[in-house]
VOMARLO-825202 format. One line per field, with one value per residue (C-alpha): residue number from 1; x, y, z. Coordinates in steps of 0.1 Angstrom, whole numbers, m for minus. Example, Ala and Ser with C-alpha at 12.3 -4.5 7.8 and 13.67 -1.06 7.14 Angstrom:
VOMARLO-825202
pos: c(1  2)
px: c(123  137)
py: c(m45  m11)
pz: c(78  71)
//
This chain:
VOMARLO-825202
pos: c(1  2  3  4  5  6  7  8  9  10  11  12  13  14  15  16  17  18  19  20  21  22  23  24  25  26  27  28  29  30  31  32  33  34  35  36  37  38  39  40  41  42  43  44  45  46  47  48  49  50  51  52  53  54  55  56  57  58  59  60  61  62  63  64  65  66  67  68  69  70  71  72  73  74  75  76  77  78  79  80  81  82  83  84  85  86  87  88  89  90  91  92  93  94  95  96  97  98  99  100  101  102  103  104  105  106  107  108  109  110  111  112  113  114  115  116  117  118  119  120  121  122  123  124  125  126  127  128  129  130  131  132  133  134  135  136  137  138  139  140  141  142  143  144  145  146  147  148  149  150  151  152  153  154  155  156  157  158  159  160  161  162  163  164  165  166  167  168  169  170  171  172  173  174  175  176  177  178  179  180  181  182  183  184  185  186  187  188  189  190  191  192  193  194  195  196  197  198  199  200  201  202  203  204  205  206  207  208  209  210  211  212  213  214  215  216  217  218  219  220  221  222  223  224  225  226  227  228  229  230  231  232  233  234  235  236  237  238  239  240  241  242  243  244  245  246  247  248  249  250  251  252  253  254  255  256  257  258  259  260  261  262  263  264  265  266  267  268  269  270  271  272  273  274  275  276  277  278  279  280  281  282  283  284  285  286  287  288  289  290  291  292  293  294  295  296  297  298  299  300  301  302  303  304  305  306  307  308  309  310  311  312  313  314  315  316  317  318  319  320  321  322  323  324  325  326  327  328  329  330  331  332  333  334  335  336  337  338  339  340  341  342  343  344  345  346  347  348  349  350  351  352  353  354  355  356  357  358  359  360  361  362  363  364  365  366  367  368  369  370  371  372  373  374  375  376  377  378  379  380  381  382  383  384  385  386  387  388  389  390  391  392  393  394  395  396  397  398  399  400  401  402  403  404  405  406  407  408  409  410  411  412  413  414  415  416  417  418  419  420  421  422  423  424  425  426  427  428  429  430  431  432  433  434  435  436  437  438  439  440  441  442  443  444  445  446  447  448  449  450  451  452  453  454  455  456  457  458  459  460  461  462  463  464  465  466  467  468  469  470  471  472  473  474  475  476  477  478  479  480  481  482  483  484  485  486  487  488  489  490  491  492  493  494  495  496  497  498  499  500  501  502  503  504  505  506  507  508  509  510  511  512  513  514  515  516  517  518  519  520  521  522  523  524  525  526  527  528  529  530  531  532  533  534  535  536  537  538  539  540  541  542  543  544  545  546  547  548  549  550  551  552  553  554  555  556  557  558  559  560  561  562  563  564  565  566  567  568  569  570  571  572  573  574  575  576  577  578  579  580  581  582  583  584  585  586  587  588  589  590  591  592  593  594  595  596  597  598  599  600  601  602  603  604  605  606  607  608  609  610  611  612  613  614  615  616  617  618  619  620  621  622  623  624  625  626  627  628  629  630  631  632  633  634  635  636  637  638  639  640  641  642  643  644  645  646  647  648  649  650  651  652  653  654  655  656  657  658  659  660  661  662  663  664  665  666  667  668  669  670  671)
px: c(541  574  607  644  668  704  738  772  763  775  757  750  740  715  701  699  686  651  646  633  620  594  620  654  672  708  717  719  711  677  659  622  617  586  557  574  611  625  625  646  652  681  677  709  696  740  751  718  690  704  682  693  670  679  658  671  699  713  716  691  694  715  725  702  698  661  660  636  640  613  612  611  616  644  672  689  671  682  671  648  630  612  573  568  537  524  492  477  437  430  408  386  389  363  382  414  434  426  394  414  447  466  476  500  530  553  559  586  580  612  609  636  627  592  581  590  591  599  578  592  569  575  558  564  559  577  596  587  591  578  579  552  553  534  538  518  498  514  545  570  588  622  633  630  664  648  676  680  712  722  746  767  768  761  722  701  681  652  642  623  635  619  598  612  583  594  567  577  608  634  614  623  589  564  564  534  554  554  587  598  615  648  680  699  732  730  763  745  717  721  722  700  671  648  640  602  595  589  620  630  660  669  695  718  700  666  651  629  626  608  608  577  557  519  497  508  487  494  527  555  561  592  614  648  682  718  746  776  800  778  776  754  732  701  688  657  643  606  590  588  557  547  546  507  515  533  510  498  468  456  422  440  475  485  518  543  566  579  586  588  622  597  583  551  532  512  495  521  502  505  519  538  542  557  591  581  605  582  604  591  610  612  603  569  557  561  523  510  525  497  519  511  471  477  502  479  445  417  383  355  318  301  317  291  276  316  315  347  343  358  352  348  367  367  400  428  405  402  360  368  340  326  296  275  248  260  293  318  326  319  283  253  246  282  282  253  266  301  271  256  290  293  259  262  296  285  312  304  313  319  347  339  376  387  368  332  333  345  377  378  351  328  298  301  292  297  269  269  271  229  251  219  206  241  239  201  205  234  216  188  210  233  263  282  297  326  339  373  385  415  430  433  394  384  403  396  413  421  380  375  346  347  315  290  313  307  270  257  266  259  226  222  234  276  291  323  354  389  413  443  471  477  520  530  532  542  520  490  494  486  461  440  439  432  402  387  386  364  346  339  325  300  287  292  309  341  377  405  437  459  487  494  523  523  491  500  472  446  422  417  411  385  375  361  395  397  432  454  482  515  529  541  507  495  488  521  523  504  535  558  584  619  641  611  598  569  569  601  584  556  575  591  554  541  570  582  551  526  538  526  489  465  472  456  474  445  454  431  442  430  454  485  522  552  578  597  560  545  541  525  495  471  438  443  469  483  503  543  529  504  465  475  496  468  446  466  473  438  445  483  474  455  433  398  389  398  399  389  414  401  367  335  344  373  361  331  347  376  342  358  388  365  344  367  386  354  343  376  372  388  390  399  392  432  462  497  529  533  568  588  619  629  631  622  586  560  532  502  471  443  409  372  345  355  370  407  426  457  479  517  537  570  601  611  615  596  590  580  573  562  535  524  487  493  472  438  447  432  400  382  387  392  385  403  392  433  440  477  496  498  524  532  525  566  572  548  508  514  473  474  459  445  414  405  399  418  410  436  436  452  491  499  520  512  535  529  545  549  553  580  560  534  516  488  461  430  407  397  364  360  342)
py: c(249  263  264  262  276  266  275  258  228  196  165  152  183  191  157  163  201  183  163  199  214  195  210  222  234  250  261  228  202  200  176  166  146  127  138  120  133  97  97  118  121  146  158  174  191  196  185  162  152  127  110  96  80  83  61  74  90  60  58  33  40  56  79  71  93  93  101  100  102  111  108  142  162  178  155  169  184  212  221  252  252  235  239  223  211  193  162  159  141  104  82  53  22  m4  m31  m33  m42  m15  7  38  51  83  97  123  132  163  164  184  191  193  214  199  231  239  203  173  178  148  145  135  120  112  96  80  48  54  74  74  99  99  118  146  159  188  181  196  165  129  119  89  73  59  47  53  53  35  19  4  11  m1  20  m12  m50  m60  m60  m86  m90  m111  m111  m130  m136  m140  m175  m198  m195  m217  m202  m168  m175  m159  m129  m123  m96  m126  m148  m157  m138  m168  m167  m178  m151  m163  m145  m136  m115  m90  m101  m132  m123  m133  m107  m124  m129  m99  m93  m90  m65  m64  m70  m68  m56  m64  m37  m40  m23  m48  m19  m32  m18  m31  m18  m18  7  24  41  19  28  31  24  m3  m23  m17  m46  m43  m62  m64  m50  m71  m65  m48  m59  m32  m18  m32  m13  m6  m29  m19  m42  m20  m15  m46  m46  m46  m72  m96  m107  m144  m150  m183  m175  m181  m162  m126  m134  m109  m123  m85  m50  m14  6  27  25  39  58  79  114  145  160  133  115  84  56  59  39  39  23  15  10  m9  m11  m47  m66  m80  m46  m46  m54  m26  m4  14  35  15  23  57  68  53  73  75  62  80  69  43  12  3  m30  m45  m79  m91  m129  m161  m183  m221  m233  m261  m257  m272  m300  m308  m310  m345  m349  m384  m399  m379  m395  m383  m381  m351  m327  m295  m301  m287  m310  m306  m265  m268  m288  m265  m239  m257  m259  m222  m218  m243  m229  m190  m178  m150  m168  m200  m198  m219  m225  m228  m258  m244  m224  m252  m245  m212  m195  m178  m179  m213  m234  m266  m289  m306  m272  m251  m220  m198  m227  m228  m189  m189  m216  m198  m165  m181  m191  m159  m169  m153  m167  m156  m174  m179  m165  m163  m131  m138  m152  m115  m105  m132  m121  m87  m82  m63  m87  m70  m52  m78  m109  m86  m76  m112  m132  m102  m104  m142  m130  m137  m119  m117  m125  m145  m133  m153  m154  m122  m128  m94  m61  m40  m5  m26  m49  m21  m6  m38  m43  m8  m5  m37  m27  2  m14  m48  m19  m2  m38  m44  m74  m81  m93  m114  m107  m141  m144  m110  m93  m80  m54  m17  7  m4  m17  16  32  4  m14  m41  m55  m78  m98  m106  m140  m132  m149  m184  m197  m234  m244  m250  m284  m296  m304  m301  m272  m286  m274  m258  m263  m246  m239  m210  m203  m190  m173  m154  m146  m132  m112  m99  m107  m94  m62  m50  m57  m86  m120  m148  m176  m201  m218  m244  m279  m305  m332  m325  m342  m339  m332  m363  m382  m351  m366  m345  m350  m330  m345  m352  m323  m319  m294  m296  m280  m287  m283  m255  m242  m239  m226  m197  m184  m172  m148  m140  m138  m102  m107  m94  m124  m156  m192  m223  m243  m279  m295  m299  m333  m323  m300  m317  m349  m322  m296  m278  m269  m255  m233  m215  m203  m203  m175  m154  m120  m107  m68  m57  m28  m32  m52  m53  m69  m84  m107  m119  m125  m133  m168  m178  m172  m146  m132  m109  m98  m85  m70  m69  m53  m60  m95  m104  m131  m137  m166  m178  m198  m207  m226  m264  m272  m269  m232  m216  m179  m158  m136  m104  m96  m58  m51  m68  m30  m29  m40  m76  m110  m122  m157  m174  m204  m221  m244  m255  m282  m318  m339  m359  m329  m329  m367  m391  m368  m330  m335  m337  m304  m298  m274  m260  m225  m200  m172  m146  m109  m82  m75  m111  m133  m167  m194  m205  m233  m247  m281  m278  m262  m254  m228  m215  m196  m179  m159  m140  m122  m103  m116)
pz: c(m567  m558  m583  m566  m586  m582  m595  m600  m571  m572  m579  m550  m530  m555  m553  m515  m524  m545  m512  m499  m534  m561  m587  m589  m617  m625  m663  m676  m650  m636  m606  m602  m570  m556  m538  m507  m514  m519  m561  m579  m616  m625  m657  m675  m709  m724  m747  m751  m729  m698  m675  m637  m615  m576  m548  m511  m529  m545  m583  m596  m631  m657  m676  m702  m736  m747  m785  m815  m849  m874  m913  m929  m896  m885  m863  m833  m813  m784  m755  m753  m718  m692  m681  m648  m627  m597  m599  m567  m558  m558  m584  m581  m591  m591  m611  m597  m569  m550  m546  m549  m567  m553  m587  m567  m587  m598  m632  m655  m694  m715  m746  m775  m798  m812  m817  m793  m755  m732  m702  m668  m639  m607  m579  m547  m562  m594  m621  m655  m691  m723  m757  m769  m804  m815  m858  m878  m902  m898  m885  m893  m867  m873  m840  m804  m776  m753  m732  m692  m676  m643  m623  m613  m617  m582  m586  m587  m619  m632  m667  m695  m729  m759  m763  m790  m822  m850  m869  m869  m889  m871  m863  m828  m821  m834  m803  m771  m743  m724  m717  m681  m658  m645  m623  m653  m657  m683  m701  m703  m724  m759  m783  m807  m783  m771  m734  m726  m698  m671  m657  m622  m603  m563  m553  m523  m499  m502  m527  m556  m589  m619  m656  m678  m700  m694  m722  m753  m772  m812  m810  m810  m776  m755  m751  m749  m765  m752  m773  m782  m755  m732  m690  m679  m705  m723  m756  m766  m795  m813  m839  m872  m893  m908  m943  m954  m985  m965  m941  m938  m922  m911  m890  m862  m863  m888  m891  m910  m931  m941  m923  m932  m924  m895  m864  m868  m888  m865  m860  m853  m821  m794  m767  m766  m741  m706  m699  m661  m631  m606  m572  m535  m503  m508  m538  m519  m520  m559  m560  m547  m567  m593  m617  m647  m638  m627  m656  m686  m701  m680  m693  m705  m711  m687  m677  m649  m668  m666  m641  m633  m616  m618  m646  m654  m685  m709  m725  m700  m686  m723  m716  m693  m671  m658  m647  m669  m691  m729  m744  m733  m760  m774  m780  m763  m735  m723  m724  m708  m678  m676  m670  m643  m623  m629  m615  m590  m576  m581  m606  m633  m667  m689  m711  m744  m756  m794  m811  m808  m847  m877  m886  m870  m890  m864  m880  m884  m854  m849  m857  m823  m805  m798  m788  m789  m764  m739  m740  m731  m709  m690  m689  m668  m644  m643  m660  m688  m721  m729  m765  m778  m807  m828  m839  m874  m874  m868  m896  m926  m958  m949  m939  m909  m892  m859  m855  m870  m850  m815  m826  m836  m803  m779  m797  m790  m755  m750  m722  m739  m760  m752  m782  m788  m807  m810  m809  m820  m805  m835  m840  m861  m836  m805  m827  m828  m793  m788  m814  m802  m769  m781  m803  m772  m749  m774  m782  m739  m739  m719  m733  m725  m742  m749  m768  m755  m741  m705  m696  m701  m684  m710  m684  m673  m703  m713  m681  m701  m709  m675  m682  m702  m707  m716  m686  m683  m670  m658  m690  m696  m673  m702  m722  m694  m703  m699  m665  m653  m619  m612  m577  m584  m620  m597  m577  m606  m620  m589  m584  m620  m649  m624  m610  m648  m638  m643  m660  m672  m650  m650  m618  m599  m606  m582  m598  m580  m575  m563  m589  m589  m597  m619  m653  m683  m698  m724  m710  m677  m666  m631  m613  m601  m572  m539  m537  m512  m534  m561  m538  m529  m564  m564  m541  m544  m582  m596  m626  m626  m647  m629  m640  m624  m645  m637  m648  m633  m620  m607  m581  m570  m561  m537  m528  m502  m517  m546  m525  m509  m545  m559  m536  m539  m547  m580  m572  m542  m518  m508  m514  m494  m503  m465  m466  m496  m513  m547  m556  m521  m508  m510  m488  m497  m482  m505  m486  m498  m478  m442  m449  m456  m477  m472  m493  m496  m517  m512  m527  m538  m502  m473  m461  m430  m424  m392  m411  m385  m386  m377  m413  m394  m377  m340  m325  m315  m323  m363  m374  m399  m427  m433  m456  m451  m469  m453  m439  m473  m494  m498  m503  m513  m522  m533  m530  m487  m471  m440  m433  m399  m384  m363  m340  m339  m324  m348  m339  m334  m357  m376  m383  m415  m427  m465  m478  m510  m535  m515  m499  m475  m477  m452  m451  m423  m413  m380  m349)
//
């Protein structure tokens, strides 16, 4: 590692100056740059800390001000030196979206006196800081400066805000994080409503850069609020401690009705989350960018036994299967026949959805239900359980039923847990999720996060936490959200929600319309979207645990359709961002083993791209499986697909064409 010094410089030459050096620094302005040159965060330490982040020499964010304040500590806080170092080496990754992470980056610690430092990281994927304290005993946080400043009002920005709650009485940080992502205008925002992150920003020039956290881990969740008069600046906003006699808990939700004046109450020697700005060439590219993975804690201990797969599911078919010789519901002989599917298709798991415990008590199943049965049952034929549960019914009357929940239906031989409702993301919150990730992988049994706000590096910490919801997901055609069209809300997920990490989308219906005939129903849902469109969400999508949203009946009476997502991967070896635009279409290719998928969705009306196949990379003849949307897929049956095969060499383009709100997806195996 080599340190530049430099005195009395401009700006704009020392920017150019950390293009040639890891670090530069004058007496009160510093630079760390990427590994690659193209990042750059200048650092001035007078007369507070001030954070810039350049791309290519462009300013892409700031000045921001990072602050904390602590109860019984002392309040501003100077600068008294810098401590810098270099990451280099790669690690692996067997649940992700790639096989491999390059965890390169140059790194830069600021000392503000003997106990808080801030840490700046930078990558060539992404910058990012967070606070270290070094207190002696416990520590009270009062509040965090967490803000997001653009340099100037001509970018493009996408952003979620909070989703409606009635329940949570006015309380902004109780809600599902379902919230939509739209092209908003920050002076647009209302200032009573938070923003959920991630949010995305399209610069100018084409560059990509999306704002999220990594590491949260005992600690309040970033989201962010606009000031009263602001145009250009978002502030942070943390949920405070709740108040541990005013919580309501009704087996299924923990809601606060009550919060403390702090932040957190938390141990004095540790480090907090990372406020990271993860940047792509093009916003396309935003999914293969790994900071959130690469930034957060590594895990320790053996994770070997975690299966990711895809996953059959009762809960958004409402258990309607025909043709069967006893009466659908949650009862025995109907589990048992969601496990046949599973088996019969080769997926990993069977989600049993809410409805299988009375009234939400866990040890109480219902009547109708031989769990002990379905999980023996499934186990013969090598499929999982994984039961639903709701936060709250883990925590009845204040008892902590964790351990003996986890260690009574592993024994009777569950695969897993989906935990829902979880609608907060204050400190206790984080803490839960944290602890029960722990406490899922000592008992081995795999979780899925719902009611949860966007992923932040846990999955690498505890492997066993496949996905997570907080995204506006196909369940939501259930009850048709109004102005929403799912073929650009789609769009929006793939590019903004998902460039966190996994989610919880639960795509797959087989019941499809165009959206002047799409009419919602609970029972018998269908999507505003095509088959093909379905289809290729299993591939653009990234979650290690994957739905098959429809029912049994469903996809045996449309078999080929079901096969091919059926036998999508759900980790991957590699994944590339190939064409895209926000709002308008998106391409990605994803590879496992020596095959590739590739998948496309595109906008309200019909859609045609030239994708290039210089990823296939050189060598003989590839084959490809295509589904592609039919020719009344736009106007009269959103259902109409064709199948058929193509040989192509690498280097050569495809015309892929979309039906509105469609797609197209492939896979392709060499010759």
């Amino acid at each position: 590692m080599h340190i530049f010094a430099t005195r009395l410089l401009p700006r704009n030459l020392l920017a150019a100056l950390a293009i040639a050096a890891p670090f530069a620094c004058q007496a009160d302005l510093y630079s760390v740059k990427s590994p690659d040159g193209r990042n750059v965060v200048e650092v001035e330490t007078l007369p507070r800390l001030s954070l810039r982040v350049f791309r290519d020499g462009c300013l892409r964010l700031g000045p921001v001000e990072p602050m904390m304040e602590f109860g019984g500590r002392p309040s501003g806080f100077a600068f008294s030196g810098c401590e810098r170092r270099s990451l280099k080496g790669k690690a692996t990754s067997p649940i992700y979206k790639k096989s491999h992470v390059d965890l390169s980056a140059n790194c830069a610690v600021f000392r503000l006196g003997d106990s808080l430092a801030v840490n700046v990281t930078v990558r060539d994927d992404a910058a990012a800081y967070r606070f270290e304290t070094s207190f002696d005993g416990m520590a009270m946080v009062l509040s965090e400066t967490a803000d997001f400043v653009l340099p100037s009002a001509d970018a493009e920005v996408w952003l979620a805000n909070e989703w409606p709650n009635a329940e949570a009485k006015g309380d902004t940080f109780q809600n599902s994080w379902e919230a939509p992502h739209r092209k908003r205008r920050l002076e647009d925002v209302s200032p009573t409503n938070i923003v959920c992150l991630p949010l995305v920003v399209r610069f100018p020039d084409g560059q990509a850069m999306c704002v999220t956290e990594s590491d949260l881990r005992g600690y309040p969740g970033w989201n962010l609020r606009r000031e009263e008069g602001a145009t250009n600046r978002l502030s942070g906003a943390f949920a405070r401690a709740p108040d541990p006699g005013a919580l309501e808990n009704d087996l299924t939700h923990v809601w606060v009705r009550g919060r403390l004046a702090h932040l957190a109450e938390t141990e004095g020697r540790r480090t907090y989350p990372w406020r990271v700005f993860m940047f792509a060439d093009f916003p396309a590219r935003l999914c293969e960018n790994d900071a959130v993975w690469a930034l957060a804690r590594e895990a320790e201990g053996d994770f070997s036994w975690v299966r990711p797969g895809v996953s059959a599911w009762n809960w958004w078919n409402d258990t309607v299967v025909r043709g069967v010789d006893f009466k659908p519901g949650m009862n025995t002989a109907t589990m048992k026949h969601y496990v046949d599917f599973a088996a019969e298709m080769k997926l990993a798991y069977l989600v049993i959805d809410s409805g299988w415990c009375v009234k939400d008590e866990l040890f109480r199943v219902v009547p109708a239900l031989d769990l002990a049965e379905v999980c023996r049952h499934a186990r013969e034929r090598g499929v999982g359980i994984i039961l639903w549960a709701g936060w709250g019914s883990l925590l009845p009357e204040g008892r902590d039923m964790r351990r003996e929940v986890f260690e009574r239906y592993s024994a009777m031989g569950a695969a897993g847990f989906k935990i829902d409702f979880i609608d907060r993301d204050d400190v206790e919150a984080e803490r839960f999720v944290e602890s029960t990730a722990a406490l899922a992988a000592q008992c081995r049994l795999v979780i899925d996060y719902h009611g949860m706000h966007k992923p932040t590096g846990l999955s690498r910490t505890y492997p066993n936490v496949l996905t997570y919801e907080g995204v506006f997901g196909l369940e939501q055609v259930k009850w048709a959200a109004p102005g929403i069209d799912f073929a650009e809300s789609d769009l929006a997920v793939f590019f903004c929600r998902m460039s966190a990490g996994p989610m919880d989308y639960t795509p797959g219906a087989m019941r499809n319309s165009v959206r002047k005939f799409y009419r919602p129903s609970y029972s018998t849902p269908e999507s505003m979207t095509t088959r093909v469109h379905q289809m290729a969400l299993f591939t653009l999508f990234e979650s290690p645990l994957q739905m098959m949203c429809d029912s049994p009946t469903m996809y045996r009476e449309n078999v080929e359709c079901a096969k091919f997502i059926a036998a999508v991967p759900t980790v991957w070896d590699e994944t590339r961002g190939l064409a895209g635009e926000l709002g308008k279409f998106a391409v990605v290719a994803r590879r496992k083993g020596s095959d590739w998928w590739v998948a496309a969705i595109g906008p309200r009306q019909p859609f045609s791209v030239e994708v290039k196949l210089d990823f296939l990379g050189d060598g003989a003849e590839w084959e490809a499986d295509v589904f592609e949307d039919g020719p009344l897929a736009s106007s009269k049956d959103a259902c109409d697909y064709r199948h058929g095969s193509l040989r192509v060499k690498p280097g050569e383009a495809l015309k892929v064409k979309m039906a509105g709100g469609g797609g197209w997806c492939a896979r392709f195996c060499s010759r």
